[in-house]
N, C-alpha and C positions, 0 to 999 in steps of 0.2 A: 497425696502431693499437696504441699502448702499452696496456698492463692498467689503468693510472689512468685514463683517457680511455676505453674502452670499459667499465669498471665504471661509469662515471658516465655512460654511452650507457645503458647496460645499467640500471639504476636509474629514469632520467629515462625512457623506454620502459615499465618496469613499471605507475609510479607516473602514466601518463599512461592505463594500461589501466584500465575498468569495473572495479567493486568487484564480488566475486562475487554482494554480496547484492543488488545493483541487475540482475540477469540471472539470468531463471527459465526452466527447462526442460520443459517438458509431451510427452507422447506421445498421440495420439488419432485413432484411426479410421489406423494408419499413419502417421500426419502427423507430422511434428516442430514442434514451436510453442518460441520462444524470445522470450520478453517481457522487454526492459529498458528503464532508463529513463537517458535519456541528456541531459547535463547542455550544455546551447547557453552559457545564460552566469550568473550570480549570481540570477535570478530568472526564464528560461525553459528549460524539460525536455520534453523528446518524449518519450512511449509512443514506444515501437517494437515490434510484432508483426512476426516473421518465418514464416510456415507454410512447413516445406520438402517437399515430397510428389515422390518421386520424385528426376526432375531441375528440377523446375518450386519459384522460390521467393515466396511472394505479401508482399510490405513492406506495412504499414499504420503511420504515427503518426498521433499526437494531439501538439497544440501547448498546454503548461501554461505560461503566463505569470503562474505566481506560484512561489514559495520554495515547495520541495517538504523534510518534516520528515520522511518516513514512506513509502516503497513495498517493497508485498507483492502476491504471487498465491498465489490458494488457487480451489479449487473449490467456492464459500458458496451456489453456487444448488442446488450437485447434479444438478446437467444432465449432467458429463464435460469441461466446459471449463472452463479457468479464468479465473475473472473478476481482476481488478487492481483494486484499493486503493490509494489516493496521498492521502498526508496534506497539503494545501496551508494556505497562512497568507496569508487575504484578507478582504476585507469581503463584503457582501452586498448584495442591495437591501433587504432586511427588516433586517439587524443590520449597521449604519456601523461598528461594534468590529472593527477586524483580529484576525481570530482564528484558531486552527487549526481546520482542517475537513476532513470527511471525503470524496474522492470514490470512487467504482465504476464502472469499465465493462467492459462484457463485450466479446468476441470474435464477431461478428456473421458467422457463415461462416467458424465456425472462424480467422477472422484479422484483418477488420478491425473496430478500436479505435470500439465507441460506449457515449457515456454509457448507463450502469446506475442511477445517481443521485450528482446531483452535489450533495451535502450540506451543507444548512446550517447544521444543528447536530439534536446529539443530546440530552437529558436538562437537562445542566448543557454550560458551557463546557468544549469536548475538549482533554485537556492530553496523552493520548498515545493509539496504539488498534494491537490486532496480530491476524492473524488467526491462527484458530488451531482443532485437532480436539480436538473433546471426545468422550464417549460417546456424545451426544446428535446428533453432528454439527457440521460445522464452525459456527464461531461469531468474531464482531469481541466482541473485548474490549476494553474502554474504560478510563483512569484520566481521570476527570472531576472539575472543580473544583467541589466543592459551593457552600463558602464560602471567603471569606477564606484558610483556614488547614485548612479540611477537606476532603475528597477523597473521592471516591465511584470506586469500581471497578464495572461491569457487565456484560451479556453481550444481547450482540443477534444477530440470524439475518436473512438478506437473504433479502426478500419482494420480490415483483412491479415495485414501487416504494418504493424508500425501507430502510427499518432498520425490524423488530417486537424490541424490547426484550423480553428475556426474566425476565432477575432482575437483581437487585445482589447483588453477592458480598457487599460490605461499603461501608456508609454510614459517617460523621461518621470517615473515619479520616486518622492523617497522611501527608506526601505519601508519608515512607519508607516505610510499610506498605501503603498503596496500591502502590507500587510492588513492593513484594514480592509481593504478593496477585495483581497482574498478571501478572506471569511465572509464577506458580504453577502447576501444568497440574489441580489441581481444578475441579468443580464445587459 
């Protein structure tokens, strides 16, 4: 194979492989757990859980038939496992507005994928959300659309069911500073 022809093997292979941030790596109880999320086509994404233990490996997905804007794993219950955040862009039966939304599911035996809470809105309409450890504990940070032209940054903690909002970082602010405030790793 010439070097032009396998650079562009070699390229089209990369660029066909998972993004590293769409594939998270957990260790527990021995077990290896590998959560990604994997792209079927323009508007459906599978969870994928792999538990490996041993020589034994247990597959679990979940089937997301909407535009996925957002996936992260973090540990937000404090149990030891990690729960999965996926930010989808859909309506609801309570709000007909396609909008971004929040979902959660945890790892049910350590591997298979069930809803945690499948969100349908937080505060204000959700315009971005990341998870993330604070001092306090892990915590979903939010950039929310107040108004028109104002933006709301907050901080919530996963409960039983659902999001318990914690504070607002900062109200009436614009989008760029909201968005800076969001990355910010203060409380």
């Amino acid at each position: 194979m010439s070097k032009p022809i396998f650079l562009l093997f070699f390229l089209l292979l990369c660029f066909g492989c998972h993004k590293k941030n769409d594939t998270f790596e957990f260790v527990f109880d021995d077990r290896k757990i590998v959560v990604s999320l994997v792209k079927i086509k323009d508007s459906i994404f599978d969870i994928r859980s792999e538990m490996i233990c041993n020589d034994s490996v247990t597959v679990s997905t979940w089937r997301l038939n909407y535009p996925v804007y957002r996936f992260d794993c973090a540990d937000i219950t404090g149990d030891g496992l990690p729960e999965i955040a996926v930010g989808v862009v859909k309506s609801t039966r309570y709000d007909p507005m396609v909008r971004k939304r929040l979902f959660l599911f945890k790892l049910y035996d350590t591997c298979y994928i069930r809803p945690l809470w499948l969100g349908s809105r937080v505060s204000f309409p959700l315009v971005d959300f990341r998870l993330m450890e604070t001092k306090n504990g892990q915590r979903i940070r939010t950039i929310e659309q107040e108004t028109e032209n104002q933006y709301v940054v907050a901080e919530y903690c996963c409960k039983t069911f659902g999001l318990e909002w914690i504070h607002y970082i900062k109200r009436g602010v614009t989008k760029q500073e909201a968005e800076t405030l969001f990355l910010k790793y203060e409380n």
